[in-house]
C-alpha positions in Angstrom: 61.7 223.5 -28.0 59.7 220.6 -29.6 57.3 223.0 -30.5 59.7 224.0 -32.8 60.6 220.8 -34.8 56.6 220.2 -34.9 56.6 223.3 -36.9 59.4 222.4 -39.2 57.6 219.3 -39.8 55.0 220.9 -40.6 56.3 222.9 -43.4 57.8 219.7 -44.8 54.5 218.2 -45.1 52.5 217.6 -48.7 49.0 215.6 -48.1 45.8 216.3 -49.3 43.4 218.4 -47.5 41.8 215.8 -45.2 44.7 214.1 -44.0 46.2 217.5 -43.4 43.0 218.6 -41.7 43.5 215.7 -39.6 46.8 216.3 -39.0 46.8 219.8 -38.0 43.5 219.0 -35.8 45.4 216.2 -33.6 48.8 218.7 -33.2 46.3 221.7 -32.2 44.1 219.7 -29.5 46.5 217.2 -28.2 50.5 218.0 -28.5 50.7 221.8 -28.3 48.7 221.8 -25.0 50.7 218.8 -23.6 54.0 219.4 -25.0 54.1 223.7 -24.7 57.4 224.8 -23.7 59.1 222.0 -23.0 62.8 221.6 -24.5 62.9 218.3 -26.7 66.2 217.0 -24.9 64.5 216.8 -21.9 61.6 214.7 -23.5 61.7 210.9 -21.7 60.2 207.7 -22.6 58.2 208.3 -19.7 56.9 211.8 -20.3 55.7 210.0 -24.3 53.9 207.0 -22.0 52.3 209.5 -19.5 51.2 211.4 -22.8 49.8 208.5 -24.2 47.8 207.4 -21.4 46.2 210.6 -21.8 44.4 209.7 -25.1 41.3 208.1 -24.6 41.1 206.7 -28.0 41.4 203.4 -29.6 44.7 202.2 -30.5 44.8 203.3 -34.0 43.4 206.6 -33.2 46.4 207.0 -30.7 48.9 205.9 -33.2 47.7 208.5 -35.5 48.4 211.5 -33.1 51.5 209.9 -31.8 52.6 209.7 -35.2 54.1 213.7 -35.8 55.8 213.1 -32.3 57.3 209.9 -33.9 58.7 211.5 -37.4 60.0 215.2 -35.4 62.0 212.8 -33.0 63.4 210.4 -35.8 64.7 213.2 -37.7 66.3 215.3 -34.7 68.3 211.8 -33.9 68.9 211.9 -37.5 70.4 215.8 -37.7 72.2 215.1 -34.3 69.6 217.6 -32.5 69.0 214.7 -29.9 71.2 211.7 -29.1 68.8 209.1 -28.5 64.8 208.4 -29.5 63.0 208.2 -26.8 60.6 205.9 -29.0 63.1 203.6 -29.5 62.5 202.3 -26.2 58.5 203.2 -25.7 56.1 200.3 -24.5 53.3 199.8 -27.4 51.0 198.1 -24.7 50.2 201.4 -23.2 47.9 202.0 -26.2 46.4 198.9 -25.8 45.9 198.9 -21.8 44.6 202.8 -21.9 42.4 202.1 -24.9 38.8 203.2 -24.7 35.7 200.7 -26.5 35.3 202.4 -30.0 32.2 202.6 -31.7 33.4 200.7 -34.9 30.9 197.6 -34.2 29.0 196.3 -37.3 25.9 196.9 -36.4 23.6 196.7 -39.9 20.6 197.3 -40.5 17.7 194.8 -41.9 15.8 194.7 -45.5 12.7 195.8 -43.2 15.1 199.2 -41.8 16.6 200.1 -45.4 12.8 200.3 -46.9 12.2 202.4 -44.4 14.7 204.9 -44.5 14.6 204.5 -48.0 10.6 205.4 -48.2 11.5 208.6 -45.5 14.1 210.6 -47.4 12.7 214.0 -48.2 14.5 213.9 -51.6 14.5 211.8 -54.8 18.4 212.6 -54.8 19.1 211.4 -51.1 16.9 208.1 -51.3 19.2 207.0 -54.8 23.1 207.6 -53.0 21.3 205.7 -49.7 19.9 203.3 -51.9 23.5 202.8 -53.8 24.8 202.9 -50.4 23.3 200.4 -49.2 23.5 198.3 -52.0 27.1 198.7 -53.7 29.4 199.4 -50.0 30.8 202.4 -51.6 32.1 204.7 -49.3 30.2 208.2 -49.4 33.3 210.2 -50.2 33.3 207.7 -53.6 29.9 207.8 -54.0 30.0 211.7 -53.9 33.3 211.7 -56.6 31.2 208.8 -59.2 31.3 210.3 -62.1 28.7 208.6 -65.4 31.2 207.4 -67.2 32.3 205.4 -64.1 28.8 203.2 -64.3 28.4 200.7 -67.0 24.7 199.9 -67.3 25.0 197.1 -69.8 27.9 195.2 -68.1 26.1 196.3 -64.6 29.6 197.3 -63.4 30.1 200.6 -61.4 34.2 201.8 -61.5 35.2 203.1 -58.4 38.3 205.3 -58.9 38.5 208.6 -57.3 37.0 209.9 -53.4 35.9 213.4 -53.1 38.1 214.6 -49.8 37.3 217.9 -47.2 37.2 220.8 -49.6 35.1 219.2 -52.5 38.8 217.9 -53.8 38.7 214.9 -56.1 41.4 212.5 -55.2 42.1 208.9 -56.1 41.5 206.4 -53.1 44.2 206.4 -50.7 45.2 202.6 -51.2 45.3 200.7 -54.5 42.6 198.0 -53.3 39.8 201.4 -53.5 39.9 201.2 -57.1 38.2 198.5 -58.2 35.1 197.2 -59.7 31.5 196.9 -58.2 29.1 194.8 -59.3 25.7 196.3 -59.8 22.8 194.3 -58.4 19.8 195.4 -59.0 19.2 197.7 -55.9 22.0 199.3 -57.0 20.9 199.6 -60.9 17.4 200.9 -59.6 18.8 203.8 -57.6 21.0 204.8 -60.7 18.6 204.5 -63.2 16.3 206.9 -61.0 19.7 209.3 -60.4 20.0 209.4 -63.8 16.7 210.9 -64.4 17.8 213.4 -62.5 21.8 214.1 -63.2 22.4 211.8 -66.0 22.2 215.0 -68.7 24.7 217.4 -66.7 27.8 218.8 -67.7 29.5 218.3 -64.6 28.7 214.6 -65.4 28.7 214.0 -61.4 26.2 211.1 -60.5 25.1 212.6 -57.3 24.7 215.9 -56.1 22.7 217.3 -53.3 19.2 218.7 -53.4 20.2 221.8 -55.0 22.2 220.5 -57.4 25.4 221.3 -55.9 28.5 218.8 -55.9 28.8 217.5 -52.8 32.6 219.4 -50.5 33.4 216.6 -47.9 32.5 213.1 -47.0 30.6 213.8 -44.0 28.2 215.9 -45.4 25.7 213.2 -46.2 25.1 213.5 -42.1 22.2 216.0 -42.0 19.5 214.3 -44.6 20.6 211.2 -43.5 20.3 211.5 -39.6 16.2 213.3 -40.9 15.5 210.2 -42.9 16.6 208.1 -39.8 14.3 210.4 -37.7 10.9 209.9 -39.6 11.5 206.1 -40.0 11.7 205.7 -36.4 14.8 203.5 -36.7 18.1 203.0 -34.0 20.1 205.4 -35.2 23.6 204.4 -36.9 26.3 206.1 -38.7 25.6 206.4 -42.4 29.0 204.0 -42.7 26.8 201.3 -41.6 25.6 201.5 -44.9 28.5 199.8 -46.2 28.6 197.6 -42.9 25.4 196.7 -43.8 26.3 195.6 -47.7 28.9 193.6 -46.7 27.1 191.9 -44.0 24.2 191.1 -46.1 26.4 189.9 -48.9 28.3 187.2 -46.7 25.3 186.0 -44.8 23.7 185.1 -48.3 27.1 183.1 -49.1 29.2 185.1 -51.1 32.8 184.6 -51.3 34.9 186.6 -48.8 37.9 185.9 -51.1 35.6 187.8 -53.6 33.9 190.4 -52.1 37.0 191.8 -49.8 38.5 193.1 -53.1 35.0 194.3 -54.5 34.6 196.5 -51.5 38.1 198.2 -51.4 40.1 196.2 -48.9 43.5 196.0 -48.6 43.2 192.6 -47.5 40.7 189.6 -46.6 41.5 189.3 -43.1 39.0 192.5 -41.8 36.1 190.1 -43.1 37.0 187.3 -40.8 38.1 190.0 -38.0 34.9 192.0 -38.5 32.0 190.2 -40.3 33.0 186.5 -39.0 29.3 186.1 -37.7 27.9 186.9 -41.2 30.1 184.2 -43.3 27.8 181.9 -45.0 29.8 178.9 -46.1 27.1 177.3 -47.7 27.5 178.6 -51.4 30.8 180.5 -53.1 28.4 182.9 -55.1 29.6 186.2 -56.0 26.6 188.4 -55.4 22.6 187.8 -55.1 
């Protein structure tokens, strides 16, 4: 039964709580269901295409629970369990043609929305990681893992090195571009001077922790103050990763170097500004930041 080989592969796996969250998440709610009792021989192309079109997903989303299916039937070919890969033949314009609009759209927010968040948070504590946020791109998960000796207030650099993952586990980024160095304008230096008022003396030596002085467990757990402060400013909502939408946005439309600030954010590669800031390039100076 394929049920099976998805739990050998299972046992084989090693990944770090999220992606592993993740993992088991998309095998629980989509495969088992679709794929219970049913013999892997007897597994078509077509049967992986009808499955497919099932997903209502973007592309990458769709790629990411298609992927187990992938490695269990590239192994059994391997080990002689099957005698052809059903994959081997599958047509990759399914997940384009049954593809659902996502909700990645950069929508950011203006100077005029930020104050008022900003002025709205409940806590001293929320309004500085918004604040850095908003003014660095970090991601929350490396927001939540900065430790002090990662920020440099005379060179006004801010080290970005490690993520905090589900679980409150501290793990280095998942690519290489994620570490990398931020440069701290002074937004960014004003929320971290104020944090460290308040953290800067701890022994865990964690920048930001949450209201009760806690370290913060998973990414998303940022969602509750920040969907209140969004609330009492009367603002659209957005995600909080429009935060970082919103950094790099700003940062381009005042004319600063793409070719610069790709790498200063943590991507892998400079094409995702042209693919999803385009509208925000400013060509008219190659400044690093203002």
């Amino acid at each position: 039964l394929l049920l099976e080989q998805i739990e050998v592969y299972l046992a084989r796996q090693d990944l770090r709580p999220s992606s592993l969250k993740n993992l088991l998440s998309a095998i629980k709610i989509h495969l088992i269901p679709y794929f219970d009792n049913i013999d892997i021989h007897s597994i078509t192309v077509l049967d992986l295409e009808s499955f497919a079109k099932t997903l209502k997903f973007s592309p990458t989303q769709v790629r990411i629970i298609l992927r187990p299916l992938k490695e269990i039937f590239k192994r059994s070919l391997r080990n002689s369990i099957i005698r052809e890969n059903p994959f081997s033949s599958f047509d990759v314009d399914i997940l384009r043609q049954s593809a659902v609009k996502t909700d990645y759209q950069v929508e950011p927010f203006t100077i005029a929305e930020i104050n008022l968040i900003l002025n709205n948070c409940e806590h001293a504590c929320i309004r500085n990681i918004i604040q850095t946020g908003f003014y660095t791109g970090m991601r929350p998960g490396e927001m939540f893992a900065l430790t002090w000796d990662d920020v440099d207030f005379s060179n006004e650099q801010i080290n970005v090195n490690k993520t905090v993952s589900f679980g409150g586990v501290i793990n280095a980024p998942k690519t290489k571009a994620g570490i990398r160095s931020v440069e701290m304008i002074a937004e960014a230096k004003e929320a971290l001077l104020s944090q460290f008022e308040l953290t800067g003396k701890s022994l865990n030596k964690r920048v930001f922790t949450t209201p009760r002085g806690a370290t913060w467990k998973k990414p998303d757990s940022l969602g509750r103050f920040w969907k209140q402060a969004i609330l009492k400013a009367g603002v659209k909502y957005r995600n909080p990763y429009q935060m970082r939408h919103t950094f790099i946005s700003y940062m381009l439309s005042r004319g600063n170097n793409p070719l610069i600030l790709y790498q200063m954010v943590g991507h892998e590669d400079v094409s995702i500004m042209y693919k999803h800031y385009a509208r925000f390039i400013n060509n008219s100076g190659r400044k690093l930041l203002v």
